[in-house]
MARTORGU-470081 format. One record per residue (C-alpha): x, y, z; residue number from 1. Coordinates in pm, whole numbers, plus 50000, padded with zeros to 5 digits. Layout:
X;Y;Z;NUM
...
END
This chain:
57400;94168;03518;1
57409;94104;03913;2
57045;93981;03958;3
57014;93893;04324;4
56706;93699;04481;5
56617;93795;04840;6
56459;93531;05023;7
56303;93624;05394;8
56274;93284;05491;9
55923;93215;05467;10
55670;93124;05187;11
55688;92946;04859;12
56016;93151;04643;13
56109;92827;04465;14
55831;92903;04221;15
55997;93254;04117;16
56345;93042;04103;17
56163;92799;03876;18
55997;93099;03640;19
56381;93265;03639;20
56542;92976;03502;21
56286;92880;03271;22
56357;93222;03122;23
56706;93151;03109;24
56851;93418;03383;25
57105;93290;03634;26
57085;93452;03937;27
57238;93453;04323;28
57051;93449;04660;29
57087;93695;04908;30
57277;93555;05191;31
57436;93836;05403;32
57406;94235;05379;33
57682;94264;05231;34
57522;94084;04889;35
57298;94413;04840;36
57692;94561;04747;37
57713;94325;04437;38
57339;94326;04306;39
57269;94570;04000;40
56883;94422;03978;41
56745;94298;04290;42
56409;94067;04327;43
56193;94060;04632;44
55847;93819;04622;45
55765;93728;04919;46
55395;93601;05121;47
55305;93543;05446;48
55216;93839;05687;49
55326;94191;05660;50
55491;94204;06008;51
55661;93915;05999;52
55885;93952;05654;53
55944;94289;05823;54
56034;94143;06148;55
56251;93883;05956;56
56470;94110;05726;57
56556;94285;06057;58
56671;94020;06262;59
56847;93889;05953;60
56977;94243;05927;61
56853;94254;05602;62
56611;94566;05611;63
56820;94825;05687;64
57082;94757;05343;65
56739;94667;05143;66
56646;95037;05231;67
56995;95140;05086;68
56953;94912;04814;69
56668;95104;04688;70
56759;95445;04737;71
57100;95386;04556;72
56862;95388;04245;73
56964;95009;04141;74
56639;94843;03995;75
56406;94661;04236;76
56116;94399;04183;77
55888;94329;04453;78
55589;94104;04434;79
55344;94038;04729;80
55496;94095;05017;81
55784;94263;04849;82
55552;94532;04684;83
55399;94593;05039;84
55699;94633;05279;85
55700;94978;04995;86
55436;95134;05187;87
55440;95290;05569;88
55280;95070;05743;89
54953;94781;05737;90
54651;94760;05920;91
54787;94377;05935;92
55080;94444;06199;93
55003;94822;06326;94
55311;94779;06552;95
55534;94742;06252;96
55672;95066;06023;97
55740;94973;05623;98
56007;95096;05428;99
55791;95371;05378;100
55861;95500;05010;101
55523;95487;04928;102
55299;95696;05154;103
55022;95530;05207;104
54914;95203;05435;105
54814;94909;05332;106
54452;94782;05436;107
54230;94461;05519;108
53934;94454;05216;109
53603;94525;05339;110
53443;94167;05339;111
53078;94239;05275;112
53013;94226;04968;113
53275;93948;04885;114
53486;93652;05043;115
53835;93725;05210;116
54124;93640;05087;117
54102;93775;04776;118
54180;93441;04579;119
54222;93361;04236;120
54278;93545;03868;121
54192;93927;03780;122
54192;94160;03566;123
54392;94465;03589;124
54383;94798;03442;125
54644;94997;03318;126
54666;95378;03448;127
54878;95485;03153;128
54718;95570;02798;129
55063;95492;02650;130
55161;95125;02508;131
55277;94928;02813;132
55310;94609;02620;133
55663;94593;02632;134
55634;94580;02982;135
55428;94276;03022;136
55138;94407;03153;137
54803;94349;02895;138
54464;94403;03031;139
54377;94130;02823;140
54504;93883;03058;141
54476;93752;03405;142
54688;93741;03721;143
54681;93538;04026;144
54621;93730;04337;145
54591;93574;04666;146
54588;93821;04938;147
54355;93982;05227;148
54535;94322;05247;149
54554;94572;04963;150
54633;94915;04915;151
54347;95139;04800;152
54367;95312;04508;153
54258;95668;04606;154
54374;95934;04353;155
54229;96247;04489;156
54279;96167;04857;157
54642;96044;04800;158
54748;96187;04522;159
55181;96154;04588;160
55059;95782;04670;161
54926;95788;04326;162
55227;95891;04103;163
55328;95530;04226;164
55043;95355;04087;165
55137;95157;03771;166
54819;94920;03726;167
54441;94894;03924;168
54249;94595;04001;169
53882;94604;04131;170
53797;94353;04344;171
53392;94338;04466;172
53372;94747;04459;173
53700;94807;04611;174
53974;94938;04347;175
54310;94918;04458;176
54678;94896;04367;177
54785;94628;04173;178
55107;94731;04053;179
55322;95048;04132;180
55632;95157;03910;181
55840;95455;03939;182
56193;95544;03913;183
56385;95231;04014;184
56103;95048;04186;185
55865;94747;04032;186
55666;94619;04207;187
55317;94371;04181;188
55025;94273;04435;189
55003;93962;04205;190
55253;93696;04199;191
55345;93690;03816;192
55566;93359;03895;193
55193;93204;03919;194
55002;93401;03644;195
55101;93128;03407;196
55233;93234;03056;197
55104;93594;03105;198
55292;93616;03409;199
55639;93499;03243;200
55603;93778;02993;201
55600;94010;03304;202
55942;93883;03420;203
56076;93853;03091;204
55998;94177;02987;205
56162;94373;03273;206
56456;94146;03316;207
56469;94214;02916;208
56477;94618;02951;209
56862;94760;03008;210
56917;94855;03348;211
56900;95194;03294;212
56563;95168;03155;213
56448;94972;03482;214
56580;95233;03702;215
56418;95551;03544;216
56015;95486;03513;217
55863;95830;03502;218
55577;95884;03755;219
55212;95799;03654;220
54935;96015;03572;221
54603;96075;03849;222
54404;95889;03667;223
54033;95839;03858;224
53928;95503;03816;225
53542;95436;03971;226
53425;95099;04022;227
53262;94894;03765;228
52918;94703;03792;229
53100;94369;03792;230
53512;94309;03863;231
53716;94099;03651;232
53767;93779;03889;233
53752;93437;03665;234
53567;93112;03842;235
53851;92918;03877;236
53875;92527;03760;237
54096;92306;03957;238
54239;91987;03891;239
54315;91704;04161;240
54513;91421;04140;241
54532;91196;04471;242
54877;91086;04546;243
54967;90715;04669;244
55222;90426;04641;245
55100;90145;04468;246
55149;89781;04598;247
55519;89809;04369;248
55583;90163;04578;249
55576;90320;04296;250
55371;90683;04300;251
55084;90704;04108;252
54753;90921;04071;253
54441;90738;04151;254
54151;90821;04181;255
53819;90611;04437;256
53481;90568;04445;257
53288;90643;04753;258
53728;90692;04835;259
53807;90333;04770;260
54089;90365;04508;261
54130;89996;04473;262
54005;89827;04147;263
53688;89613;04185;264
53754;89416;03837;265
53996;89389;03618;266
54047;89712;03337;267
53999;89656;03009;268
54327;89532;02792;269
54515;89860;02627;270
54427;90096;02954;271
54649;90259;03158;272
54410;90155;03503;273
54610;89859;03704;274
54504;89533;03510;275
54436;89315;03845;276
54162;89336;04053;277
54216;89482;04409;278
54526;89688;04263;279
54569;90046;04334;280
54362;90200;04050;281
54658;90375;03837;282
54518;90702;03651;283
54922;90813;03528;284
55234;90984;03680;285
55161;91258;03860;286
55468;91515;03770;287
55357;91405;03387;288
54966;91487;03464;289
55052;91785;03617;290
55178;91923;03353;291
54934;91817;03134;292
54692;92038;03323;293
54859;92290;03330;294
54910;92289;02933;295
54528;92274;02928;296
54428;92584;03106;297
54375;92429;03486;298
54353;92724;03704;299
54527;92574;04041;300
54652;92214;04074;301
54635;91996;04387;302
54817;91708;04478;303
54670;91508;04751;304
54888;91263;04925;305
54660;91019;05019;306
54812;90773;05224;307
55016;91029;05412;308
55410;90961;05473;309
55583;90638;05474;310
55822;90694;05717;311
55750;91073;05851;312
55699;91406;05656;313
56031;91520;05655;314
56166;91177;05468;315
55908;91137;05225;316
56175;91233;04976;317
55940;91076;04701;318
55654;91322;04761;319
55864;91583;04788;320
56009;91469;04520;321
55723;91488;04298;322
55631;91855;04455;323
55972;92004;04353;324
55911;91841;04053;325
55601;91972;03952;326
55697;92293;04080;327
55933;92367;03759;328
55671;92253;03511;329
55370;92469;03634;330
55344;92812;03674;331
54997;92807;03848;332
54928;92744;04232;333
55003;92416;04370;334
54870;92268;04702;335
54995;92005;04905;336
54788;91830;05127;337
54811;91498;05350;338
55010;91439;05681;339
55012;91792;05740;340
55012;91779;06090;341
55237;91761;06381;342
55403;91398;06423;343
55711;91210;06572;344
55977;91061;06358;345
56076;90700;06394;346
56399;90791;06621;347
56153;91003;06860;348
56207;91350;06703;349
55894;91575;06718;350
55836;91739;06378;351
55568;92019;06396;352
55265;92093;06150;353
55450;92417;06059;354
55744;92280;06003;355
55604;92011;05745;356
55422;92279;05576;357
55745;92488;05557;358
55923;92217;05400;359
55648;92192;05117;360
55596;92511;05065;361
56023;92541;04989;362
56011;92258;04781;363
55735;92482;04561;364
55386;92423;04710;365
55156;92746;04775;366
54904;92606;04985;367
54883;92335;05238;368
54548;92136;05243;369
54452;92002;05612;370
54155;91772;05681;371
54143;91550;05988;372
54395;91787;06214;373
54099;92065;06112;374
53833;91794;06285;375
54030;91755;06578;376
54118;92108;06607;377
53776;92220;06598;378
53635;91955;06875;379
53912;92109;07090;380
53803;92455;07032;381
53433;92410;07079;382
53499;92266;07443;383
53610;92624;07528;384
53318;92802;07518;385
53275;93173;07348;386
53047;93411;07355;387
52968;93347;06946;388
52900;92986;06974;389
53189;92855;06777;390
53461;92826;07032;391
53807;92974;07080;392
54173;92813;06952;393
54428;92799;07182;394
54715;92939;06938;395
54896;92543;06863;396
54637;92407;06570;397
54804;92320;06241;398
54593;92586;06115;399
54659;92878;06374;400
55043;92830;06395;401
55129;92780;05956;402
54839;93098;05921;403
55059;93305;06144;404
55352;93221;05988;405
55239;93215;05626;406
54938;93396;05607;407
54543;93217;05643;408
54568;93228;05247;409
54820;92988;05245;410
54613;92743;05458;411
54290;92547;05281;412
54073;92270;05485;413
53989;92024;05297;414
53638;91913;05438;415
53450;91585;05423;416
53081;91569;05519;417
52783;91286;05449;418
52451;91269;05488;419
52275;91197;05811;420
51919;91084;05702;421
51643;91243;05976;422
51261;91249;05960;423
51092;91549;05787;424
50966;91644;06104;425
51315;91621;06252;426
51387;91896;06553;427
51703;91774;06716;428
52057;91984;06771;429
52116;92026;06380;430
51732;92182;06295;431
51880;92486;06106;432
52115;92292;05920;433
51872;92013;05801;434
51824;92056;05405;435
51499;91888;05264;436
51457;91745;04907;437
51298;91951;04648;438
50991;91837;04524;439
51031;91592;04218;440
51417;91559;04242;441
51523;91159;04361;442
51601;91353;04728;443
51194;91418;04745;444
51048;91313;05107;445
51385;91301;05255;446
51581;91524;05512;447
51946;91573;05666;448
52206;91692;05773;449
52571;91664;05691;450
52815;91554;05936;451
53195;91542;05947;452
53411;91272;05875;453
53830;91242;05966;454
54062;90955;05790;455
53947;90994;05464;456
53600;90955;05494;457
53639;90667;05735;458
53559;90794;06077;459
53246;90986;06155;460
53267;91230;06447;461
53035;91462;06619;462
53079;91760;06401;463
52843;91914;06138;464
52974;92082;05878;465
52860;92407;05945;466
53004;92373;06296;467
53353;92279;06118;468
53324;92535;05848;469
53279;92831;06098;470
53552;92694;06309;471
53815;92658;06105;472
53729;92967;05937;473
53768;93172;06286;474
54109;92951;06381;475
54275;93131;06051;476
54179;92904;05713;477
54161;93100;05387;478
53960;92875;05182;479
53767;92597;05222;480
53776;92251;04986;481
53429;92106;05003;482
53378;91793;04946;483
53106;91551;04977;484
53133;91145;05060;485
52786;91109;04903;486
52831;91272;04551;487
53257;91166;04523;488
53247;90937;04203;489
52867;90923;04080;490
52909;91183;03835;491
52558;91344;03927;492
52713;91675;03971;493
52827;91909;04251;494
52595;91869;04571;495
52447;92208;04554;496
52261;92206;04888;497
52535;92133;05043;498
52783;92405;04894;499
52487;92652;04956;500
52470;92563;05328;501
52834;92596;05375;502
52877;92946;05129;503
52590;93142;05370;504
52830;93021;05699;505
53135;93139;05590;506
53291;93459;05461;507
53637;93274;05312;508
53680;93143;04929;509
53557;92804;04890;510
53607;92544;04628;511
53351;92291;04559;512
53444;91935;04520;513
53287;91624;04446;514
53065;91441;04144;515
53132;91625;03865;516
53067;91446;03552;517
52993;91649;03280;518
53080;92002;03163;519
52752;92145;03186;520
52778;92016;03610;521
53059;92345;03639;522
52788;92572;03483;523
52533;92472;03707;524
52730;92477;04054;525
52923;92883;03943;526
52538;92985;03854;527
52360;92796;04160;528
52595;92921;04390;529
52870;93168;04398;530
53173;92934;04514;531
53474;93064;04402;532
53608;92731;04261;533
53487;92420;04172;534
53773;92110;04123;535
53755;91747;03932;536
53945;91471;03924;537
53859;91126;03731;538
53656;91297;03469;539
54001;91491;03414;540
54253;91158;03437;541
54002;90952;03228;542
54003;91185;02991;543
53589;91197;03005;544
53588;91570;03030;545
53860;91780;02906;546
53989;92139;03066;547
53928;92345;02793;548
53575;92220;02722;549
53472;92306;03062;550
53638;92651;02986;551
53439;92664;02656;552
53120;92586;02816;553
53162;92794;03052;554
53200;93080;02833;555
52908;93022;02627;556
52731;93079;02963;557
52820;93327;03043;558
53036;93243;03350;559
53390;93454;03367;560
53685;93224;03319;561
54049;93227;03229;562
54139;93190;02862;563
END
C-alpha cells in the first residue's frame, strides 16, 4: 500500500504521524505534486483556518493534483481541515472557493446559546441503521472536536449534500456534519488522532479495509435528525504539570504554593519530593506523568514551562524534547505554554511569537498557552480607544498573529487574577466587577475585585480581569485558563465567584483552574457554573485525588464525562 501523508505546513500533524506508527503503518509525506502519482491511500488532517490551507496547497501547487487525486477514485482521509476544503466554500474566508465535491458551505456556529469554539469530546450519531462497527465509528464513544466552523446538517434543504453525510453531532441545538463518507472519500470534523483509544480504532479500521473497499462507500440515506433537549459534550478534566529545571538541570514537574515551587522543609524519607529544603519541589518526570494521565482517563494534558527557555525558544531542545516526547505516548490534546512570545536569540536573531508556537505545535503540541504577552497585549489595545470599550489590536500580538495562522482554537490565555480587598461601600472604576461575600461563608463582610497579574503571579498591573478576559477574547483567543493566585494550593476548591464573573464576560470555552482538593470540588464548580473545563495539578502528582475518581464522582452526579 502507498499511504501518503499531506502536510500543508501549518498545525499540529505530528500527532496523526504518532497515531500511524503506533498502529504499525509506514507511510511517506507529500513533498512535491508529483507524490499524488505514487499514493494508492492518501491522508489529509489538517487545522488552522479554512483559507489559509487553501491558500497554502496552491502556492505549494498542491491543490490542483489533490483535486486529481480524488477524482481518480484512490481512497482519501480528511480530518479537520481536510474534511472541509470538501465543501465549496466557508463563511471563514468568503474570498476562497473549496474543492467543491460536497455542495454545501461550511458555517460559523451560532454562539448564543453556547461558547465558540466548539471545544472538547462529543457524541456522534450514526445516519446509517446498518452495523458501522467495523468502521470505527460507535456512538458509544467520544471524539475530540475543536472547531468554530461546521457544516450544517440540513437533509431536506440539501439533500445531494446529504448523501455525503456519514455521522451527526449536535452541538447546543445546532446538528451538523461530523463525518461524511462516500465513494472514495473519508472524511471527519473530529480529529480521531486525539479521540484517544476510540479514535485509533477509527484509523485502524479504515487503514484495515482493502482498498477497494475504501474507495466504493455507497451514499447515505436522508435521514432527519432534530435536535435533542441536551447534546452529548463531556465536562472535560485536565491535568497540569508545570515544567522546570531543577538546581541539577534536570526537568522535572513541580508543583507551588501561592506559585512558590521551592520546598519550605525537608520531605519525608521514601518520597519522591526533593529531600532538601529550598530545592525545586520534584512531583516526577514529566514524559512518564504524562502518560500516566493519559492511561487514567485525563481529557487534555498541559505542560507548563515555567521558567521559560534557557537560552531562547528555538534551543530549548530539552522542552521540546519532552513535547515530542509526550506527543507519541498520548493521544489526547496537549498544550504548551511558557515563553511563547516574541524574543531575540543570544547572537541577535529575532524569533517571533508565531514562529515559537509553530515550532511546538510540529514537535506535537495543539495549543499554545500565553499569559503575560496577553497582559501586555491588552494594555496596548485599550490605549486605542473603540467604540465597545475594550480597545482595538493592532494585528502583531502573540495572540492575533498564531490565531490567524492557526486558528483562535489553537490559542488559550492562561490568566492570573487576585483579590483586591475594597470597602462594602466601594464605588471606584471596578463597581460592576466587585463580588461581595455571601452571608455565613469565611468571605462574609468583605468585597473585591480581581486584578491581573504578569510573571507568574509576581507583578500586579492595572488590569481587571474582566477587562483582560474581554480583550483577549476580541484579539482572537479560543479559550480561556482561569486561574486564581488566591485559591492555587489551599485545596478549598475552585473560586466560583470568580469563574462566574469571568463565564458572563466572555462567549469562548474556559477552563477553571486553581484549589481543587477533593473530588466532590469538580462537582461543585461543572454544577455552579457552566465552564467547560476544570484542570488540577498536585492533587493529581501527589496522588491525593485520582482521575478516574473524579470521573466516577462525577457520574454519580450527574455531570456528563468521558468514560
Amino acid at each position: 500500500m502507498g499511504l501518503f501523508f499531506l502536510d500543508y505546513g501549518a498545525g499540529n500533524v505530528q500527532s496523526l504521524a504518532n497515531s500511524l506508527r503506533k498502529l504499525g503503518y509506514e507511510f511517506q509525506w507529500i513533498r512535491t505534486a508529483e507524490d499524488f502519482d505514487k499514493a494508492t491511500s492518501l491522508i489529509f488532517p489538517g487545522v488552522g483556518s479554512f483559507g489559509s490551507a487553501v491558500t497554502a496547497l496552491e502556492s505549494k501547487g498542491l491543490l490542483e493534483p489533490l483535486h486529481k487525486y480524488i477524482a481518480s477514485g484512490r481512497p482519501y482521509f480528511g480530518i479537520c481541515i481536510g474534511m472541509q476544503v470538501l465543501f465549496e466554500s466557508s463563511t471563514e474566508s468568503p474570498s476562497v472557493k473549496g474543492l467543491g465535491l460536497i455542495p454545501a458551505k461550511i458555517d460559523l456556529f451560532d454562539n448564543a446559546d453556547k461558547t465558540v469554539p466548539h471545544m472538547g469530546w462529543n457524541s456522534i450519531d450514526l445516519l446509517d441503521s446498518a452495523d458501522k462497527s467495523d468502521e470505527g465509528l460507535l456512538e458509544s464513544s467520544h471524539y475530540y472536536f475543536v472547531h468554530s466552523y461546521r457544516a450544517s446538517y440540513d437533509p431536506d434543504g440539501n439533500p445531494v449534500a446529504a448523501h455525503w453525510v456519514h455521522s451527526t453531532t449536535q452541538y447546543g441545538q445546532e446538528v451538523f456534519m461530523a463525518s461524511v463518507r462516500k465513494a472514495n472519500v473519508f472524511g471527519t470534523q473530529f480529529h480521531p488522532e486525539k479521540s484517544g483509544d476510540a479514535g485509533l480504532r477509527i484509523i485502524s479500521a479504515w487503514l484495515s479495509e482493502s482498498e477497494s473497499a475504501r474507495s466504493s462507500a455507497p451514499p447515505t440515506p436522508r435521514i432527519p435528525r432534530p435536535p435533542k433537549p441536551r447534546d452529548g459534550l463531556t465536562k472535560r478534566i485536565v491535568a497540569c504539570m508545570d515544567v522546570r529545571s531543577n538546581d541539577e538541570g534536570d526537568l522535572v514537574v513541580t508543583k507551588g504554593d501561592q506559585y512558590d515551587v521551592r520546598e519550605k522543609a525537608p520531605a519525608a524519607p521514601g518520597t519522591i519530593q526533593a529531600q532538601a529544603e529550598g530545592a525545586v519541589r520534584n512531583l516526577g518526570k514529566p514524559v512518564a506523568l504524562a502518560a500516566r494521565y493519559y492511561a487514567a482517563g485525563a481529557d487534555e494534558l498541559c505542560l507548563m514551562n515555567i521558567t521559560s527557555f534557557r537560552h531562547s525558544p528555538l534551543r530549548d531542545q530539552p522542552m521540546l524534547a519532552v513535547v515530542r516526547a509526550a506527543a507519541e505516548e498520548v493521544f489526547v490534546p496537549l498544550t504548551i505554554g511558557g515563553g511563547i512570545k516574541d524574543t531575540v536569540d543570544p547572537d541577535g536573531t529575532k524569533r517571533s511569537a508565531l514562529e515559537v508556537a509553530g515550532l511546538y505545535f510540529r514537535a506535537g503540541a495543539d495549543k499554545v498557552s500565553i499569559a503575560s504577552e496577553a497582559v501586555y497585549a491588552v494594555e496596548r489595545m485599550r490605549a486605542r480607544p473603540s467604540q465597545d470599550g475594550i480597545g482595538e489590536g493592532d494585528g502583531t500580538s502573540a495572540i492575533e498573529t498564531i490565531a490567524h495562522a492557526y486558528g483562535r482554537q489553537a490559542v488559550v490565555v492562561s490568566i492570573d487574577p487576585k483579590r483586591v480587598y475594597v470597602d462594602l461601600s466601594y464605588d471606584g472604576p471596578y463597581r460592576d466587577e466587585v463580588i461581595r461575600g455571601s452571608p455565613g461563608t469565611e468571605d462574609e463582610a468583605k468585597a473585591w475585585w480581581y486584578q491581573c497579574t504578569a510573571s507568574g503571579g509576581r507583578e500586579v498591573r492595572p488590569l481587571s480581569v474582566v477587562q483582560l478576559a474581554r480583550g483577549v477574547e476580541k484579539l482572537g483567543a479560543g479559550e480561556i485558563l482561569l486561574n486564581s493566585i488566591d485559591r492555587d494550593g489551599t485545596g478549598k476548591g475552585f473560586d466560583i465567584d470568580l469563574i462566574q464573573l469571568v463565564r458572563k464576560n466572555v462567549r469562548i470555552p474556559m477552563v477553571a483552574s486553581s484549589g481543587a482538593g477533593s473530588a466532590a470540588h469538580f462537582v461543585e464548580v461543572f454544577q455552579k457554573t457552566d465552564v467547560e473545563a476544570a484542570l488540577a495539578a498536585g492533587i493529581f502528582h501527589r496522588g491525593e485525588v485520582g482521575i478516574g475518581e473524579v470521573k466516577d464522582v462525577l457520574s454519580s452526579a450527574g455531570v456528563n464525562a468521558r468514560r
